[in-house]
C-alpha positions as a Markdown table, in Angstrom:
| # | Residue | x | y | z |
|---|---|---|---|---|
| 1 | Unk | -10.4 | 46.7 | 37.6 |
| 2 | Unk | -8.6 | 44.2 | 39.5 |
| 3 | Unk | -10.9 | 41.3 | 38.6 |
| 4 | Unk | -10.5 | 40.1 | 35.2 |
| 5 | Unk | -7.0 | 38.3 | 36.1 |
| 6 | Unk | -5.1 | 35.2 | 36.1 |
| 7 | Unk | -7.4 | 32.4 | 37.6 |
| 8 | Unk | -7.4 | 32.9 | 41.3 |
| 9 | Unk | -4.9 | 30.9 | 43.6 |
| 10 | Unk | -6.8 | 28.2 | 46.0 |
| 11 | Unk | -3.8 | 29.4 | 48.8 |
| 12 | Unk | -3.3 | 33.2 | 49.1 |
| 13 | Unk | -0.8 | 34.8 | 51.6 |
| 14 | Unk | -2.5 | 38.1 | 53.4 |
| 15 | Unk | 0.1 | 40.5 | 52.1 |
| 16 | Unk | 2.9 | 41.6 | 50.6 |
| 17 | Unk | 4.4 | 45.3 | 49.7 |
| 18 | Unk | 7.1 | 46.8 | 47.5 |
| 19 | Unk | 9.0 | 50.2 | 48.4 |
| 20 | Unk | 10.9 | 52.2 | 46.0 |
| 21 | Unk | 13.0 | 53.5 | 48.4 |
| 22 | Unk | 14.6 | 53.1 | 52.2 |
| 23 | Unk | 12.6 | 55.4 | 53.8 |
| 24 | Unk | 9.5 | 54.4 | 52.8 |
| 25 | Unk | 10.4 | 50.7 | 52.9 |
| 26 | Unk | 10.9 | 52.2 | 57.1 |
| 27 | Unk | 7.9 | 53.7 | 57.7 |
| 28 | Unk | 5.9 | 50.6 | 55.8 |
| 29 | Unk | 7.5 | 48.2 | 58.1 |
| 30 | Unk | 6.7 | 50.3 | 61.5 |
| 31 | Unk | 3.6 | 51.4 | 60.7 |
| 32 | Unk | 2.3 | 47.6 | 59.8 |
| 33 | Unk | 4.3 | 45.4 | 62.1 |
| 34 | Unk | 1.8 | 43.3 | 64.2 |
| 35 | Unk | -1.2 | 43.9 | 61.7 |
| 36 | Unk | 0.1 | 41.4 | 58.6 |
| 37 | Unk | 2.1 | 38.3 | 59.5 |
| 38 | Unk | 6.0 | 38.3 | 59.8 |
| 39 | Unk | 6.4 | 36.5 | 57.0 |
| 40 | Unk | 4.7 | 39.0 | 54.0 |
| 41 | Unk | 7.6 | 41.7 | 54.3 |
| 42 | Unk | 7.5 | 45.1 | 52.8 |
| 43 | Unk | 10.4 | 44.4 | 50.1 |
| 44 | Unk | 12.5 | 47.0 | 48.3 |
| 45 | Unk | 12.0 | 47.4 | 44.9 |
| 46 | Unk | 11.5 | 49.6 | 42.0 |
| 47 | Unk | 8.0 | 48.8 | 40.6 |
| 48 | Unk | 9.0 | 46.8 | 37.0 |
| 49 | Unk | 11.2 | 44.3 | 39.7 |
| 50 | Unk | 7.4 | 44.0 | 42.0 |
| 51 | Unk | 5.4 | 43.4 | 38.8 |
| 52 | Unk | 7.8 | 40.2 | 37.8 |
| 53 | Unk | 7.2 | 38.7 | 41.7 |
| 54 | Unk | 3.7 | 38.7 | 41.7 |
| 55 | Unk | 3.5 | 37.3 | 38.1 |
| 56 | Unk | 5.5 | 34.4 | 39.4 |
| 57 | Unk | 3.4 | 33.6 | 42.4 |
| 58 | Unk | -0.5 | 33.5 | 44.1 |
| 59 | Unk | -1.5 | 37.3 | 44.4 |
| 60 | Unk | -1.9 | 37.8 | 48.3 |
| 61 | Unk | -5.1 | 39.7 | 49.8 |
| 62 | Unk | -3.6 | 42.8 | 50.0 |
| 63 | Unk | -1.1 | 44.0 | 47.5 |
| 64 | Unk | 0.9 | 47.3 | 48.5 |
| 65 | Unk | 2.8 | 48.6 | 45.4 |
| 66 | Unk | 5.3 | 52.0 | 45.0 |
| 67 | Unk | 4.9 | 54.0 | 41.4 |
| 68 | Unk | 8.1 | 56.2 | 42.1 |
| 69 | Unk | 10.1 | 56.0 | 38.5 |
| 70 | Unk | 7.2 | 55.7 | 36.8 |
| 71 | Unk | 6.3 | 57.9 | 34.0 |
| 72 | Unk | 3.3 | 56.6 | 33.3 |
| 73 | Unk | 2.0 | 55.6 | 36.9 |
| 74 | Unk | -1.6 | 55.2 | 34.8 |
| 75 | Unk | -0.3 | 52.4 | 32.7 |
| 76 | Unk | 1.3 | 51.2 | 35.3 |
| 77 | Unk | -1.6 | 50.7 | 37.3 |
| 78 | Unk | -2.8 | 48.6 | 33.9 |
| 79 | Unk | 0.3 | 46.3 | 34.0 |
| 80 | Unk | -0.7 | 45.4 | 37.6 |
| 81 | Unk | -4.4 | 44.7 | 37.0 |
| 82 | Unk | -3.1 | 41.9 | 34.3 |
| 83 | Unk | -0.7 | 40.6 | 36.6 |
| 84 | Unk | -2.7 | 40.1 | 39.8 |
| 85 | Unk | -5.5 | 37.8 | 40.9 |
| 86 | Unk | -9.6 | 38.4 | 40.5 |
| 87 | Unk | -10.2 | 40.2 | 44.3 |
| 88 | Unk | -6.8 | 41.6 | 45.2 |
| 89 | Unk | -6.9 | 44.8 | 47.0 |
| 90 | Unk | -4.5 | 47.2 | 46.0 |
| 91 | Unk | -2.9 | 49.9 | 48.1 |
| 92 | Unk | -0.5 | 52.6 | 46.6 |
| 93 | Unk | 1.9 | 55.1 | 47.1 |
| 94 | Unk | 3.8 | 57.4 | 45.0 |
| 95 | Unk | 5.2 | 61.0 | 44.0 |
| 96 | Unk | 2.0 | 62.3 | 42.3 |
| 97 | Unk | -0.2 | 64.4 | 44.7 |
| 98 | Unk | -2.4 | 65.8 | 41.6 |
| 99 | Unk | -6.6 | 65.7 | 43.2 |
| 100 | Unk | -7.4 | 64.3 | 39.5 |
| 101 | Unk | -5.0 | 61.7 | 40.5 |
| 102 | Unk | -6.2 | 60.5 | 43.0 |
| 103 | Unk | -9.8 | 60.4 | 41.9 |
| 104 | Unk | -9.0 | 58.6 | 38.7 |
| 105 | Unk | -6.8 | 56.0 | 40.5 |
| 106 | Unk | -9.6 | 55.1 | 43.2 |
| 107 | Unk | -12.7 | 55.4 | 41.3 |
| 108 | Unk | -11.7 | 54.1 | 38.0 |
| 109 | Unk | -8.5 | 52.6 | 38.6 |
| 110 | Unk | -9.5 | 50.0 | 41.2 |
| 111 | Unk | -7.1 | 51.2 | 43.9 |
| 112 | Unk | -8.1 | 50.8 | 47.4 |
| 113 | Unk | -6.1 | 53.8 | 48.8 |
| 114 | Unk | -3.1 | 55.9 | 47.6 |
| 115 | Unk | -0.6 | 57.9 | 49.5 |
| 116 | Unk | 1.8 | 60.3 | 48.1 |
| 117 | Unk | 5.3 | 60.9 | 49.3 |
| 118 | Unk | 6.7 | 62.0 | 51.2 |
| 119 | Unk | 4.9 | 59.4 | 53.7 |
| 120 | Unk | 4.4 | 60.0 | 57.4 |
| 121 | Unk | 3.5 | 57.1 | 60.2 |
| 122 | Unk | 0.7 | 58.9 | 60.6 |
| 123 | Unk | -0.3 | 59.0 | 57.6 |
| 124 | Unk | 0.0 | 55.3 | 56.9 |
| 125 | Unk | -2.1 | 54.6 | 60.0 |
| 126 | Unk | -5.0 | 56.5 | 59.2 |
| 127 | Unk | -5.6 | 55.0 | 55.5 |
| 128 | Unk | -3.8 | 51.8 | 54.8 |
| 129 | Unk | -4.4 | 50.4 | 58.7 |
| 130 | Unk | -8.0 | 50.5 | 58.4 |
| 131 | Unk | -8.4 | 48.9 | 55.0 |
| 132 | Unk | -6.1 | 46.1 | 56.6 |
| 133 | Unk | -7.5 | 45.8 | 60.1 |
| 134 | Unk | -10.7 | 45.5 | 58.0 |
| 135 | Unk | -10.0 | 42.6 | 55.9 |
| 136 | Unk | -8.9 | 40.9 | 58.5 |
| 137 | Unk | -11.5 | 40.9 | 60.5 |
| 138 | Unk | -14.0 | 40.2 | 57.9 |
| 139 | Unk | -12.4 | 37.4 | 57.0 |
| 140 | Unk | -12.4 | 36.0 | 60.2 |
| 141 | Unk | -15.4 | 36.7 | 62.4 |
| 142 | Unk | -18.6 | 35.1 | 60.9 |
| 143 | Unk | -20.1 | 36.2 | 57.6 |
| 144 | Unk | -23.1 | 39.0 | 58.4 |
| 145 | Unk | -23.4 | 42.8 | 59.1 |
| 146 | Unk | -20.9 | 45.2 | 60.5 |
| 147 | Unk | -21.4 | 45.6 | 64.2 |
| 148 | Unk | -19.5 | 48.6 | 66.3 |
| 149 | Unk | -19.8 | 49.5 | 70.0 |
| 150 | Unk | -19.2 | 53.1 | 71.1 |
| 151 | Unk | -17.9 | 53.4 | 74.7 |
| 152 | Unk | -17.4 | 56.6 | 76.6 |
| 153 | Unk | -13.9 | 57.1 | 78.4 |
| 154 | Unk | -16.0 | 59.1 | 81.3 |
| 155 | Unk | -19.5 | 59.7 | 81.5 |
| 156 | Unk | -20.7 | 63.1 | 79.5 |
| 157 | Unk | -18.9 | 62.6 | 76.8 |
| 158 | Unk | -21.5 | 62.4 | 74.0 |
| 159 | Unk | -21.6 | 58.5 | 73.4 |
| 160 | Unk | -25.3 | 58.2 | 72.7 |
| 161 | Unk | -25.5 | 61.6 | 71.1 |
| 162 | Unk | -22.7 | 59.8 | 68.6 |
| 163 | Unk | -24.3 | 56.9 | 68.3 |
| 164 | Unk | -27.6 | 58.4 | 67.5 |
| 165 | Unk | -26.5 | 60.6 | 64.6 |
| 166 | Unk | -24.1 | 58.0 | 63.2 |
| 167 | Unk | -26.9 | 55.3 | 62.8 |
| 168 | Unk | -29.3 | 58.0 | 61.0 |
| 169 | Unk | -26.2 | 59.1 | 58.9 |
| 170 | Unk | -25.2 | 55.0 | 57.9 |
| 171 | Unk | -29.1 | 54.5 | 57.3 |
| 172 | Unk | -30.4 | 57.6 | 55.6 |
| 173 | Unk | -27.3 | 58.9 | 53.5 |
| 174 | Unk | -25.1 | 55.9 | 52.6 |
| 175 | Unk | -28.8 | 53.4 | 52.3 |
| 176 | Unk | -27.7 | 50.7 | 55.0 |
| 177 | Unk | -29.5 | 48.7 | 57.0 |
| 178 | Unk | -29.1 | 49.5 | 60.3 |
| 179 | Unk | -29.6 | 49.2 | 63.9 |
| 180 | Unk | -29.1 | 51.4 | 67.0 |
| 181 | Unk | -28.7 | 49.4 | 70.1 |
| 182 | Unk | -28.5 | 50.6 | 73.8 |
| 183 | Unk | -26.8 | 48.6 | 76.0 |
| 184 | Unk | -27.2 | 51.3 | 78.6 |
| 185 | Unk | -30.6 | 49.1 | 79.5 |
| 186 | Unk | -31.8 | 51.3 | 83.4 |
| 187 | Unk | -29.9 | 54.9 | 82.3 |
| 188 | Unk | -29.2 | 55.2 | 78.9 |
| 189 | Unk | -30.6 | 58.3 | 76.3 |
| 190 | Unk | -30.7 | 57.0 | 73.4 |
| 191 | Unk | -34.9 | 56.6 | 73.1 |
| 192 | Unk | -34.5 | 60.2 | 74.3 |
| 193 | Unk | -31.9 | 61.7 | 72.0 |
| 194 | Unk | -34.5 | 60.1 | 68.8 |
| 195 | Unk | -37.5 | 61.4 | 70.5 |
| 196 | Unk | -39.1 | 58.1 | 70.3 |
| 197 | Unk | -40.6 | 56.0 | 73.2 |
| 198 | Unk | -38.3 | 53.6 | 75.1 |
| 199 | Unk | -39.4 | 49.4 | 75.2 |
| 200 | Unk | -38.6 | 46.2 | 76.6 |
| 201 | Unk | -36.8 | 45.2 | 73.6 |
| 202 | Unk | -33.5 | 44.4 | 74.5 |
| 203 | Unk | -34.5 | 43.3 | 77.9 |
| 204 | Unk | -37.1 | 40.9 | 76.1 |
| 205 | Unk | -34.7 | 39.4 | 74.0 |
| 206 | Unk | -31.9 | 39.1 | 77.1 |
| 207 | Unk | -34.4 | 37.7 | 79.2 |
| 208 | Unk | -34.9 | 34.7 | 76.9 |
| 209 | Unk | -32.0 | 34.1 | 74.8 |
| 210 | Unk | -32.8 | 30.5 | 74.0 |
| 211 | Unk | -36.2 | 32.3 | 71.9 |
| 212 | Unk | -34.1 | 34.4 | 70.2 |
| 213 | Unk | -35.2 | 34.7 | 66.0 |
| 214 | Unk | -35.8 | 37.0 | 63.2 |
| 215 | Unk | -39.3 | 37.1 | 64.2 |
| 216 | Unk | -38.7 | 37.9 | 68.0 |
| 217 | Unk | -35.9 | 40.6 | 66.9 |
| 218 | Unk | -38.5 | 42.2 | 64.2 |
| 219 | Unk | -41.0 | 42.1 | 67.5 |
| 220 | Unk | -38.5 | 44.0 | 69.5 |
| 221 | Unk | -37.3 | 46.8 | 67.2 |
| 222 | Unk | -39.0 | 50.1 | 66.6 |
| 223 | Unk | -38.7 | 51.3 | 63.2 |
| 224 | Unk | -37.4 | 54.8 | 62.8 |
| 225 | Unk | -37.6 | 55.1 | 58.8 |
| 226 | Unk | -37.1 | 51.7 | 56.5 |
| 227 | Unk | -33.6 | 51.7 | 57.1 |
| 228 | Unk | -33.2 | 52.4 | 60.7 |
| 229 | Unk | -34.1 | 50.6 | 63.7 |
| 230 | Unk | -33.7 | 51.4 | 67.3 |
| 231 | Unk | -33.4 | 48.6 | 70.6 |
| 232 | Unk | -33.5 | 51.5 | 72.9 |
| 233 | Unk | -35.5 | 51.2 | 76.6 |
| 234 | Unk | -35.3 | 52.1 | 80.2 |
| 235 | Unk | -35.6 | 49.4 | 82.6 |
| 236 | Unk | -36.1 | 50.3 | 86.5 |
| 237 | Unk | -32.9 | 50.8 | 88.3 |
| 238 | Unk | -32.9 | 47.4 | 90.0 |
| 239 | Unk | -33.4 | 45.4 | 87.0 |
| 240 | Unk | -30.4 | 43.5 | 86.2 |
| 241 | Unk | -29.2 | 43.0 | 82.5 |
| 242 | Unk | -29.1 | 39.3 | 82.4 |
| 243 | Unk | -25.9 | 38.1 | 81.0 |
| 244 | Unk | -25.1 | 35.0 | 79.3 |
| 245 | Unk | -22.1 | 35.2 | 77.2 |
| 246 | Unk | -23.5 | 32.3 | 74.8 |
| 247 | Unk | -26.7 | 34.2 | 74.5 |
| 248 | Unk | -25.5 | 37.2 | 73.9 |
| 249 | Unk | -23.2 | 36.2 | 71.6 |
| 250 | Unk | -26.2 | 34.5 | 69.5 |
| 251 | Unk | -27.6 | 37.5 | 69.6 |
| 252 | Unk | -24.9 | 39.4 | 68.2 |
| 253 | Unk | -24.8 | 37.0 | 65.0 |
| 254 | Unk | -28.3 | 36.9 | 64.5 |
| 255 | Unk | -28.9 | 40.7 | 64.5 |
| 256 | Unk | -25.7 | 40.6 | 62.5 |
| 257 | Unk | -27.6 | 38.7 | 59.9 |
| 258 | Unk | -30.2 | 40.6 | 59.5 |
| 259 | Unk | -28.8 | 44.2 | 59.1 |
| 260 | Unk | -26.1 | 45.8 | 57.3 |
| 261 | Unk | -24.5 | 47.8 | 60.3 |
| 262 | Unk | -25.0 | 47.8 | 63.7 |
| 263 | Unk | -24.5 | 50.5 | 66.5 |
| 264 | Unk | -24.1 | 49.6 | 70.2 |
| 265 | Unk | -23.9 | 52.2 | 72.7 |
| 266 | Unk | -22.2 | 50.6 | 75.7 |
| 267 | Unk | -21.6 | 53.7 | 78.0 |
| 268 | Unk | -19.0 | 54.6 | 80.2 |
| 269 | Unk | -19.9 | 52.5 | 83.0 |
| 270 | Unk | -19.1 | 48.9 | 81.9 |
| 271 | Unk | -21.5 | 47.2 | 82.9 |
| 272 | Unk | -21.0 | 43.0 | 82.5 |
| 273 | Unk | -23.9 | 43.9 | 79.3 |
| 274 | Unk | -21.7 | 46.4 | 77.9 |
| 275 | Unk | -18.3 | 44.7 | 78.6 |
| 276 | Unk | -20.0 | 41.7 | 76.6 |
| 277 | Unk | -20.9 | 43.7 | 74.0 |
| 278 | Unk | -17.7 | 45.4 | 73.5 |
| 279 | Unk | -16.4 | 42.0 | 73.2 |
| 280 | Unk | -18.5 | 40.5 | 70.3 |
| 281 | Unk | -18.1 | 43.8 | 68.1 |
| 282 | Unk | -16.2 | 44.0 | 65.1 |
| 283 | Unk | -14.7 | 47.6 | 65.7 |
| 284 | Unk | -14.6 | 49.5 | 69.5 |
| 285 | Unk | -14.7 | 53.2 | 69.5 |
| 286 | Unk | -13.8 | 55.2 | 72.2 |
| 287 | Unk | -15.5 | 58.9 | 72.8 |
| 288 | Unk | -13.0 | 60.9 | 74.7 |
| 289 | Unk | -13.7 | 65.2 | 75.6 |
| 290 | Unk | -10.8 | 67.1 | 76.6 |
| 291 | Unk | -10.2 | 66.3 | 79.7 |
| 292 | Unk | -7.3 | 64.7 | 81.8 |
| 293 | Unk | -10.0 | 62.4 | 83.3 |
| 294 | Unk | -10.4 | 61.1 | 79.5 |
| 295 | Unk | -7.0 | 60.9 | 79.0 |
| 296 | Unk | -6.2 | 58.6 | 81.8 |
| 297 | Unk | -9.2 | 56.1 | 81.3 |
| 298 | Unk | -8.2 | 55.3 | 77.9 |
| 299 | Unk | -5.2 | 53.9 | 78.7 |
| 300 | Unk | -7.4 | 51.5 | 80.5 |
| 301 | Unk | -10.1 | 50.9 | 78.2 |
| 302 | Unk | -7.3 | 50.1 | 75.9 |
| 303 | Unk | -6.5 | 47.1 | 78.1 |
| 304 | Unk | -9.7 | 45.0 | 77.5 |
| 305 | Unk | -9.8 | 42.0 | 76.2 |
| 306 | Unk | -10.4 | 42.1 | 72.6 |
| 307 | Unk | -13.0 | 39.2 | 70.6 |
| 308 | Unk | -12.1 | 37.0 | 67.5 |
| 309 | Unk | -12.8 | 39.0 | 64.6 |
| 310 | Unk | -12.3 | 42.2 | 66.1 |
| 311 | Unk | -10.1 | 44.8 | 64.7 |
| 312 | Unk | -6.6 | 45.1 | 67.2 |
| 313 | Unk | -7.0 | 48.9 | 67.5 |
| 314 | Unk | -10.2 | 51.0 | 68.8 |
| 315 | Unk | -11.1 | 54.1 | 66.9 |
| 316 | Unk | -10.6 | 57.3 | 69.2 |
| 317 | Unk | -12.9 | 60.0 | 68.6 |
| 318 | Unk | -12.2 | 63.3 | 70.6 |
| 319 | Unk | -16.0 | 65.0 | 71.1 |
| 320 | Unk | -16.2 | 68.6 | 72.2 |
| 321 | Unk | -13.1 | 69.8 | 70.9 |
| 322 | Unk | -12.3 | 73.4 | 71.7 |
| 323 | Unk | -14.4 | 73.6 | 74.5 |
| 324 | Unk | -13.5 | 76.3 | 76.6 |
| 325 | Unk | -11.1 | 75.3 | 79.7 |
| 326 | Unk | -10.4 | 71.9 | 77.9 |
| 327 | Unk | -7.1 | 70.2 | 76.9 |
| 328 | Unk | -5.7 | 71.0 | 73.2 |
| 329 | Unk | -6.2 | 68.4 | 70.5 |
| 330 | Unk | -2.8 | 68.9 | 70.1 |
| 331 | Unk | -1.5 | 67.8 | 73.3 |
| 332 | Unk | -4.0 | 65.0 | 73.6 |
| 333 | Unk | -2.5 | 63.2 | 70.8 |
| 334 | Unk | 0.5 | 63.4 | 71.9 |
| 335 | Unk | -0.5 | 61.9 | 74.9 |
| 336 | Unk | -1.8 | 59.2 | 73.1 |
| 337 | Unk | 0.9 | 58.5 | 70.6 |
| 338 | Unk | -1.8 | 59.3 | 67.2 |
| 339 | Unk | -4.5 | 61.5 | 65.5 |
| 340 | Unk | -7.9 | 60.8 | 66.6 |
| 341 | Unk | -9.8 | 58.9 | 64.4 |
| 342 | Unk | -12.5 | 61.9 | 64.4 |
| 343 | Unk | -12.9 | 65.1 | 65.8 |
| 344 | Unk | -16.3 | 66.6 | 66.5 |
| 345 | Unk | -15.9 | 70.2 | 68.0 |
| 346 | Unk | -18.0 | 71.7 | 70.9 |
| 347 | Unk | -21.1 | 72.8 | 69.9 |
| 348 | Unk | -23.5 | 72.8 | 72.6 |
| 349 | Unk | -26.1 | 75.0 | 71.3 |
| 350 | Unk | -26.7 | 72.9 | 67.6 |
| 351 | Unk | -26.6 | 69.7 | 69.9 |
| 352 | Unk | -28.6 | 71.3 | 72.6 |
| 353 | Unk | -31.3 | 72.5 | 69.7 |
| 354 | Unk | -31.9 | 69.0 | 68.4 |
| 355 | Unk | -31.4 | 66.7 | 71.7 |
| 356 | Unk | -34.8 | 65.1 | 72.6 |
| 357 | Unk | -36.8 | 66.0 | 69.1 |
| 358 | Unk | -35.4 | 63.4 | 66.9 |
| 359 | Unk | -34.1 | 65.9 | 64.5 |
| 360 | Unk | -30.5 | 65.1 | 65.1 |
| 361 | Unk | -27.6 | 67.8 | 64.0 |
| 362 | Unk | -26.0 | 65.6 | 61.3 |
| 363 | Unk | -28.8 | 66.2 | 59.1 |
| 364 | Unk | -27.2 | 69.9 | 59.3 |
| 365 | Unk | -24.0 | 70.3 | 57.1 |
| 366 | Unk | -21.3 | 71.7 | 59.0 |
| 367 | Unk | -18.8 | 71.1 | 61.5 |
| 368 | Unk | -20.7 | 68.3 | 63.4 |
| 369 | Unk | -21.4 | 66.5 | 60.3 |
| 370 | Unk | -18.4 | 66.6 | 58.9 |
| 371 | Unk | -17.1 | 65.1 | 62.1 |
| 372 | Unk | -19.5 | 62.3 | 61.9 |
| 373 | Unk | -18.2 | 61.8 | 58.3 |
| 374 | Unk | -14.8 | 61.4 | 59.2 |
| 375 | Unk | -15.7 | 58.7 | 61.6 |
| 376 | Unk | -17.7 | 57.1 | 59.2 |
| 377 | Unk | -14.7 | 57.3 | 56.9 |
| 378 | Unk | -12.4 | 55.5 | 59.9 |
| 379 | Unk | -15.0 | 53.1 | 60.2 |
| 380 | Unk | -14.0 | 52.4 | 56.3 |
| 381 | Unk | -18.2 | 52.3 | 55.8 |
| 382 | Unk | -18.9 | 54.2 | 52.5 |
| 383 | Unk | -16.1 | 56.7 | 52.8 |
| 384 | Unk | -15.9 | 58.1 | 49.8 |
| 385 | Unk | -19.3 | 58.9 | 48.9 |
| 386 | Unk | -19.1 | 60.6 | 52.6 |
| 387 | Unk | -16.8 | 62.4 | 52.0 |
| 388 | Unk | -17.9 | 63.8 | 48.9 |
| 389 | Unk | -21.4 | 64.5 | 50.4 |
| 390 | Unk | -19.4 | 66.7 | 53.1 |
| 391 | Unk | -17.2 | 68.4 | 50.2 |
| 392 | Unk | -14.3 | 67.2 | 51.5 |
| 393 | Unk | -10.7 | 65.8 | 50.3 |
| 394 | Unk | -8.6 | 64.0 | 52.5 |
| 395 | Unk | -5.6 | 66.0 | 53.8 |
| 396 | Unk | -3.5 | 64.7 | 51.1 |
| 397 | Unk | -4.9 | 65.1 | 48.2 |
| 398 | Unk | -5.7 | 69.0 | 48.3 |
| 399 | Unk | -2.7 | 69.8 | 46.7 |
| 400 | Unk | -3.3 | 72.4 | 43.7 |
């Protein structure tokens, strides 16, 4: 909707936001501070007042706009799609928490997101962060595929049994391009967990990065369906994982050009391979289990150096939730000051049935799956389609 507008600005700020009210105007400004610059404040202002400041200068990016007051929040939504710029990405919020709502104003309204009052932190984080993290990113890391690495905050916790059944859910159900990679090059499961055999792939390609093309990547793949390809092998345990940071940042950008989405498993280890890879992604996500051994590595993991491009926040995904003897979700998070990202719950005999015969327990709707969605959802990679394929509403919009 939002792209038959005023002629486009050559200069656009990143953001700016309106609030109807003081509270809201509170949480906006907490919630965002160090993720848009300084100087594109959340004002506050009743809608009609927002509308007359954009239609007097460039449309920023990201345009964050309150409907309180409005009677007809529909036709307000119109009023804004004449006054912005062609490619402005709208976030909303209002008093409305109709489901029909909701639906109309992101499918055929041209909203990004929406939020109704009364708002939380928490709620802000979890579905206006990720649209902006993910802009920004975009915008500056070099143009290509998504690429994400998955690191384990001990070892056990499930990384390459994530990995595994995220890349066949990206690839199979949303039609991406996409590549599992694992970095875990003398240990790692991932051949194993897709019941395929393990090659010299990655090694190949690290071994001589100054060869590295389209043609030596297609060499080095194994295909795994037309969407999904696998880098997965199992070097002897005194090979060494060269690691040039140049190389393997080549790498990164070509395999980046060639497929929609990328999945690294990097471990728990951190190996100088992994650590490198961690560093060139455009999203980190930490796998957690309930333990206090989790807890207190991810305060450390958190401390890693992060690459240009790459989103400011890693994804935390707790994996084997309820399992018996293990910390409560509940106390986790506030350890951690948030929500996981995704919560996938303990389910060892459905994992244990499909580990090492390729089958994979996301092709199973259900708990697991609708874990995996969620993270798909945080990774802001065809979340709406995902979540309709698991039959689920976000939290907010399952008011009656």
């Amino acid at each position: 909707m939002y792209s038959h507008t005023k002629s486009q600005s050559p200069k656009r700020d990143k953001f700016i936001g309106f609030a109807y009210d003081e509270a809201t105007a509170a949480a906006l400004h907490t919630v965002l501070a160090g993720h848009v610059p300084n100087d594109n404040q959340v004002h506050r202002m009743d809608f009609r007042q927002a509308l007359s400041v954009l239609a007097a200068m460039p449309t920023p990016e990201i345009v964050l706009v309150d409907l309180s007051g409005e009677e007809q929040p529909i036709n307000a939504l119109v009023d804004l799609a004449d006054t912005v710029d062609a490619g402005t990405v709208v976030l909303a919020v209002g008093e409305v928490q109709e489901v029909n709502f909701y639906r109309l104003v992101i499918k055929n309204m041209g909203v990004k997101e929406y939020l109704p009052k009364p708002l939380t932190e928490d709620m802000i984080a979890a579905h206006f962060l990720p649209v902006i993290d993910n802009l920004a990113h975009q915008q500056v890391g070099p143009r290509g595929g998504r690429m994400v690495a998955l690191c384990g905050a001990r070892g056990g916790v499930g990384v390459s049994c994530i990995t595994a059944n995220l890349g066949f859910y990206i690839a199979n159900e949303l039609h991406r391009h996409t590549l599992l990679l694992d970095g875990e090059v003398n240990t790692g499961t991932l051949a194993l967990d897709l019941n395929i055999a393990a090659s010299r792939g990655l090694p190949a390609v690290l071994e001589a990065p100054q060869r590295v093309d389209h043609l030596l990547i297609e060499r080095c793949v194994q295909d795994l369906g037309d969407r999904l390809h696998v880098m997965a092998g199992m070097e002897e345990l005194g090979w060494e994982a060269p690691c040039n940071a140049e190389g393997l940042a080549n790498l990164v950008q070509m395999i980046r050009s060639r497929y929609n989405f990328i999945v690294a498993d990097t471990g728990a280890r951190l190996t100088p391979l992994a650590r490198q890879l961690m560093f060139n992604v455009q999203q980190r996500v930490i796998v957690l289990d309930p333990t206090l051994i989790s807890l207190r590595n991810v305060e450390r993991l958190l401390t890693l150096p992060i690459g240009s491009g790459q989103a400011p926040r890693p994804l935390l995904v707790l994996n084997k939730a309820g399992v018996q003897g293990g910390l409560a979700r509940r106390f986790m998070e506030d350890q951690l000051g948030g929500p996981f990202d995704a919560v996938i719950p303990d389910l060892p005999r459905l994992v244990g049935e499909h580990s090492g015969f390729g089958t994979l327990a996301v092709r199973q709707r259900g708990p697991f799956r609708q874990g995996i969605v969620a993270l798909v959802a945080a990774l802001g990679v065809g979340a709406q389609s995902g979540m309709a394929q698991a039959g689920a509403q976000p939290s907010y919009a399952m008011a009656p």
